[in-house]
C-alpha positions in Angstrom: 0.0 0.0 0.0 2.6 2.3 0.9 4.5 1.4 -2.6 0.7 2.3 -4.2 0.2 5.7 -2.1 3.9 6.7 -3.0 3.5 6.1 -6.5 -0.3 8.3 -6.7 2.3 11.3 -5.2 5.1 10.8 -7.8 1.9 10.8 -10.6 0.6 14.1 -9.1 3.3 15.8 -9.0 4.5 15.1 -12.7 1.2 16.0 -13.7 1.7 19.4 -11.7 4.9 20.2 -13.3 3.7 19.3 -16.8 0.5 21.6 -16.2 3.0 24.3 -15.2 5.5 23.8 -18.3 2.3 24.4 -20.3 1.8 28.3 -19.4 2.9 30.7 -22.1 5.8 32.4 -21.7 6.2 35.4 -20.4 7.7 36.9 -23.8 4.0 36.8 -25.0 2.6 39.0 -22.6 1.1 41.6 -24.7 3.1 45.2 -24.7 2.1 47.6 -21.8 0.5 50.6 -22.2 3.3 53.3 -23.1 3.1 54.8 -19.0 5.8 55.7 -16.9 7.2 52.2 -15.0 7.9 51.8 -11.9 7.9 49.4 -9.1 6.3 46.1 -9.5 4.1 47.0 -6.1 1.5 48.7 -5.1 3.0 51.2 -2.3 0.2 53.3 -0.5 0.3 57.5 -0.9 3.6 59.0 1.1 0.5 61.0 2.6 -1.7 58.2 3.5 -0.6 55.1 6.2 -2.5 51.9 4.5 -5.4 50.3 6.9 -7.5 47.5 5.9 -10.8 47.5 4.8 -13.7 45.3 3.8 -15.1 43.7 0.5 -17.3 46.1 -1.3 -20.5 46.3 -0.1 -22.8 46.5 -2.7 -25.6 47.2 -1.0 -27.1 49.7 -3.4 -25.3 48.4 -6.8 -28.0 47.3 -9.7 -29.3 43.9 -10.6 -27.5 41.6 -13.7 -28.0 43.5 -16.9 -31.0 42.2 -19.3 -30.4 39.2 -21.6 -26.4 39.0 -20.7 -24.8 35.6 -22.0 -23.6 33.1 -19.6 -19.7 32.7 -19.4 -18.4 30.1 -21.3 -15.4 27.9 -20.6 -12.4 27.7 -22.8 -11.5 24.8 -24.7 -8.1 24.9 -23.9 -7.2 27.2 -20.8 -4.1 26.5 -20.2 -2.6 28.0 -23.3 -5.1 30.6 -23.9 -4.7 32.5 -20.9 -4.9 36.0 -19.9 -2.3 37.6 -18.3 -2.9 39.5 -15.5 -1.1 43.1 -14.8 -0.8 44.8 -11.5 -0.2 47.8 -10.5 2.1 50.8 -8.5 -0.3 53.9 -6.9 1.8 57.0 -7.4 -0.4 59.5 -5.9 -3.8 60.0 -4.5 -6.6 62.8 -4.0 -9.3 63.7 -2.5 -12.9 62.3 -3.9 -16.4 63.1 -2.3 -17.3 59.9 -0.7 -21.4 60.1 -1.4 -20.5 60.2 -4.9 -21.4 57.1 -6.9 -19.0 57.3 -9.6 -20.4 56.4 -13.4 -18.3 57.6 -15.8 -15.0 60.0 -15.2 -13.1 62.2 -18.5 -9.2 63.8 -17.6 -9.8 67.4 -18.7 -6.6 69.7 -19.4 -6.9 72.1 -17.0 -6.6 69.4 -14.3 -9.5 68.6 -13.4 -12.7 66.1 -14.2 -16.3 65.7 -15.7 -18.0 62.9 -13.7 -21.3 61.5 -13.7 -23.1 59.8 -11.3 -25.8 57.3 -11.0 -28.7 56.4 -8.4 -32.3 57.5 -8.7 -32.5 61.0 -7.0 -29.0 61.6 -6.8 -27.5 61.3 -10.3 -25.3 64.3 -11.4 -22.9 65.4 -14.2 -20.3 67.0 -12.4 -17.0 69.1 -12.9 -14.6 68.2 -10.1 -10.9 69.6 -9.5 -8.2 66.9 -9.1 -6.4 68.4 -6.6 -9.2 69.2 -3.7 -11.9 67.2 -5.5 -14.4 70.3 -4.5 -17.4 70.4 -7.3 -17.0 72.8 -9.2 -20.4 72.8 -11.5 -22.9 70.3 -11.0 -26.2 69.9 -13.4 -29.0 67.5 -10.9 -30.3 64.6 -13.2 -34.4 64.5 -12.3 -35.5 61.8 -9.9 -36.5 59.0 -12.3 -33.0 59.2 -14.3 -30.0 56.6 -13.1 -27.0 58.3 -14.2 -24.5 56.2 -16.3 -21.2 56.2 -18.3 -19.9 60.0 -19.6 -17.9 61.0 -22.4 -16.3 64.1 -24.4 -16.5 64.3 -28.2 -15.8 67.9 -29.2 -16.9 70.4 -27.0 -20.2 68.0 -26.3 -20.9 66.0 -23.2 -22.5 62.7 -23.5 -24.4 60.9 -20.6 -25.9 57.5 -20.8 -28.9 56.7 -17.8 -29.0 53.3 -17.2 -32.6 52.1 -17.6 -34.0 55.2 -19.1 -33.7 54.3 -22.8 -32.1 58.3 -23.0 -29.0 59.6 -23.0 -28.4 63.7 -22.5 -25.8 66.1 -24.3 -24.3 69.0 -23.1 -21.9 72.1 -23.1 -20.1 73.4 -20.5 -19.2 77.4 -20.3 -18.9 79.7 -17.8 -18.5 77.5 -14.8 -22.3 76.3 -15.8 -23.2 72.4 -17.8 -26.5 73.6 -20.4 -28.0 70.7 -21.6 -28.8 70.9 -25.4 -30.3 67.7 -26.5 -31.6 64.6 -25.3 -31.5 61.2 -27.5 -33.0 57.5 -27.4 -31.6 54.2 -27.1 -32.3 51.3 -28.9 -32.2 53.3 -31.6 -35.0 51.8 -34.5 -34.2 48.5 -35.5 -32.3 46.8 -32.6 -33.0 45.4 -29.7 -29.9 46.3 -28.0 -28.7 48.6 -26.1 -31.6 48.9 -23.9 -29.3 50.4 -21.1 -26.3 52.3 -20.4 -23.5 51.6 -18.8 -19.8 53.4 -19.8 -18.9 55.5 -22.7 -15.9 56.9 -23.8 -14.6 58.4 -27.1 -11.9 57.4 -29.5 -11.2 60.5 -31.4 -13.8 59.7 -33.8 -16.2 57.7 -32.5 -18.2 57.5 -29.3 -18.0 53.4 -27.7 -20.3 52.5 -25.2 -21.4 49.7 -23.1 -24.5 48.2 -21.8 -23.5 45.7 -19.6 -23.6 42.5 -21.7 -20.3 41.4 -23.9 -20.7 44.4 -26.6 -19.0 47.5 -27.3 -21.6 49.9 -30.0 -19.6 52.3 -31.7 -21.3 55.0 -32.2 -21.6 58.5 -34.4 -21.7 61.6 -31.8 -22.4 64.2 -35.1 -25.4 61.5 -36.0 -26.7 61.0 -32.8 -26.7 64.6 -31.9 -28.3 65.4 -35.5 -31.5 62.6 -35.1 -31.8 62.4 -31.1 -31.2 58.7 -31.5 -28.1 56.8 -30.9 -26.4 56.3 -34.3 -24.9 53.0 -34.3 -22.1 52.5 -36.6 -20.7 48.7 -35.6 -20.4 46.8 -32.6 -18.0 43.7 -31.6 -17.8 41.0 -28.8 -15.3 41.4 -26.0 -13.9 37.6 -25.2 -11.2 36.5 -23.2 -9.8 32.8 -23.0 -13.3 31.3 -21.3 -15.3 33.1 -23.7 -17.5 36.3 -23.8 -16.7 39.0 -20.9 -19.8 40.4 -19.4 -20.6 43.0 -17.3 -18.5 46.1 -19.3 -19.1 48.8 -17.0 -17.1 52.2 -16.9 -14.8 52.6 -20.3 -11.8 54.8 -20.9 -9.8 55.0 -24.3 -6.1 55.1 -24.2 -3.2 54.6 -26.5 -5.6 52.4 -28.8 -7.5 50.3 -26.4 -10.1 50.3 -24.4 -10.2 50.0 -20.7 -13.3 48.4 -18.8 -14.3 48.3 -15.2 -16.0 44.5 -14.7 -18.8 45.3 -12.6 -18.6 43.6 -8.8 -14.9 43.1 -9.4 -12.0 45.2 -8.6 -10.4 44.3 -12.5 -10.4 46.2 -15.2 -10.3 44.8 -19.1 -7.7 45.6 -21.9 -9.2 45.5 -25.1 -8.5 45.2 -28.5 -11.4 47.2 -29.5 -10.4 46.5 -33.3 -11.3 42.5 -32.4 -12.9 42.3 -29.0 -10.1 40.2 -27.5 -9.1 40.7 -24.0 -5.4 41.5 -24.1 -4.8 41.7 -20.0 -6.7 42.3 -17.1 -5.1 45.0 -14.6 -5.8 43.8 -10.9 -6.5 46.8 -8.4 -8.0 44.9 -5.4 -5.1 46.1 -3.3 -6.7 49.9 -3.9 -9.0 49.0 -1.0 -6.3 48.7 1.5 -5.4 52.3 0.8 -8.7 53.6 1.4 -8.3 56.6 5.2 -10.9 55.3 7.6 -11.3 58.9 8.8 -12.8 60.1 4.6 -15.4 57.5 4.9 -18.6 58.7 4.2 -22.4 58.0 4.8 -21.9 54.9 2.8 -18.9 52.5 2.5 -16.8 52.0 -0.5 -18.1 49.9 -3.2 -17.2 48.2 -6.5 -14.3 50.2 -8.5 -15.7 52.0 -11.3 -14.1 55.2 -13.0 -11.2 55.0 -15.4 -9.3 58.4 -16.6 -6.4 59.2 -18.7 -4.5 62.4 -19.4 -2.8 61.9 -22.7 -0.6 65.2 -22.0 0.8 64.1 -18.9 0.6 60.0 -19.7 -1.3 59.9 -16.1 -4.1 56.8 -15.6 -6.9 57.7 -12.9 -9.0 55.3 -10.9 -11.6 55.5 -8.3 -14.8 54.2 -7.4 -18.2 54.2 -6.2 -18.5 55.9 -2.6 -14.3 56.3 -2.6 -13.3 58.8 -0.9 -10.2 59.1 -3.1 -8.5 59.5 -6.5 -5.6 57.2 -7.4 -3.2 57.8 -10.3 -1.9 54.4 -10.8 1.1 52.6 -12.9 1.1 49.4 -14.7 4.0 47.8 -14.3 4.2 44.4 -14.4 2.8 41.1 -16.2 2.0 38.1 -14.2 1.1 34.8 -16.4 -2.5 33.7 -14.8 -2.2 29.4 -15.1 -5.5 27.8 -15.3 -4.6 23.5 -14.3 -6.9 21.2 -16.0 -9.7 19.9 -13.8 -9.1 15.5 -13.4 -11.6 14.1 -15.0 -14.5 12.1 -12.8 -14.2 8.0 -12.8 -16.5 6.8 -14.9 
């Protein structure tokens, strides 16, 4: 028996080591996003003494979207997997801890546009970075759940999540004016019915609704017809299949970032393709979160993603944080999925 039991452990562990020689390389890891490096930790604000602090919550977040797809496993996850990146905080700032971040856009004179969501309290803000006071702040009415925000020109966009609207504005004089208001599904589709994220490419406005898709869309169209002017769409997949639950989006340097709703990951994306290129793990943010900031409610999931292209700086907070962190990617670490042993027949 012994001579049995000892040769089981041998088995195992060759099977363990093969498994392991199976991960890709590390010479595949796609390239990072062109950021200042740094680190490979995540070091807490010079400012700031790190405290632990809870899971989020979620005690006010919204239900599963409508009609979203079931993950699917892959075929073959071993050598299909998606590499995970972490990250290094380099600074932090102040954040209004009652606000329930939806969508976040860098602006140049160092500060933000945010939106935020709940029935009664959704906004479109403008915050400063440094002291995030609120600046300007247009008051969604009561039956509107605020939703994903983006700049295309010198328009605001604002998705609501189960409104079937989204609302345009301009922002001058230290005041938002809302100019237009336009539908979603647009004729013809069935999807979007909500809104989650939104962001803009250059060219095109991409936005999210929760299931696997990102819509591109027309901003000049959409603005023109009061209807959301769908140009394309494409499925976001990683190596188990299609990734639901795209929540707040940010463009940079060609891809497309994605908060995964109840998760502390975000999503690189290929938005040429759909494909999942990393995932950037930012659990660790809620370790760094001051006791003394909290507010009326406690932190929930992340969910806010912006970039300043001038200054190559990547922002992240989320809803009910009490603070901004400007974050680094810096490293790639391989994520090895071991085969399941198959049941005895």
């Amino acid at each position: 028996m012994q001579r049995i039991a000892l040769a089981r452990v041998l088995a195992l562990i060759v099977a363990i080591a093969f498994a392991a020689g199976c991960a890709p390389p590390r010479t595949a890891a796609p390239a990072p996003l062109p950021m200042p490096g740094g680190e490979p930790t995540l070091a807490a604000p010079s400012s700031t003494p790190p405290v632990l602090y809870p899971a989020p919550q979620a005690t006010r977040a919204y239900p599963a979207p409508t009609g979203a797809p079931p993950p699917l496993a892959s075929p073959n996850p071993v050598a299909e997997a998606v590499p995970l990146v972490t990250a290094r905080v380099v600074q932090s700032y102040p954040h209004d801890p009652q606000a329930f971040t939806q969508g976040l856009v860098y602006l140049d004179d160092g500060g933000f546009y945010e939106g935020t969501g709940l029935n009664g309290a959704s906004s479109l803000r403008k915050v400063d970075l440094a002291t995030g006071q609120v600046a300007a702040i247009f008051n969604l009415e009561r039956e509107h759940f605020g939703e994903g925000v983006a700049v295309a020109g010198e328009r605001i966009f604002q998705l609501t999540w189960r409104s079937g609207a989204g609302f345009i504005y301009t922002y001058a004089s230290g005041a938002f004016n809302r100019t237009a208001t336009f539908i979603y599904p647009p004729a013809g589709r069935a999807l979007p019915v909500e809104g989650w994220g939104l962001t803009f490419d250059g060219a095109r406005l991409i936005m999210s609704d929760g299931t696997a898709n990102l819509y591109f869309v027309d901003p000049e169209a959409t603005a023109r017809t009061g209807a959301l002017a769908i140009t394309g769409q494409v499925e976001v997949r990683d190596d188990r299949g299609p990734v639901i639950w795209l929540n707040e989006l940010e463009f940079v340097n060609g891809e497309v970032l994605a908060n995964i709703w109840q998760s502390d990951r975000i999503a690189r994306i290929d938005p040429a393709t759909g494909q999942v290129l990393a995932y950037v793990d930012l659990s660790q943010l809620r370790s760094l979160l001051p006791p003394a900031e909290y507010g009326p409610s406690p932190p929930e999931v992340l969910n806010g993603i912006a970039y300043d292209a001038a200054g190559r700086r990547l922002f992240v907070t989320g809803k009910f944080w009490p603070r901004v962190f400007e974050i680094e990617l810096v490293e790639t670490v391989w994520r090895v999925h071991l085969p399941l042993a198959r049941a005895r027949q």
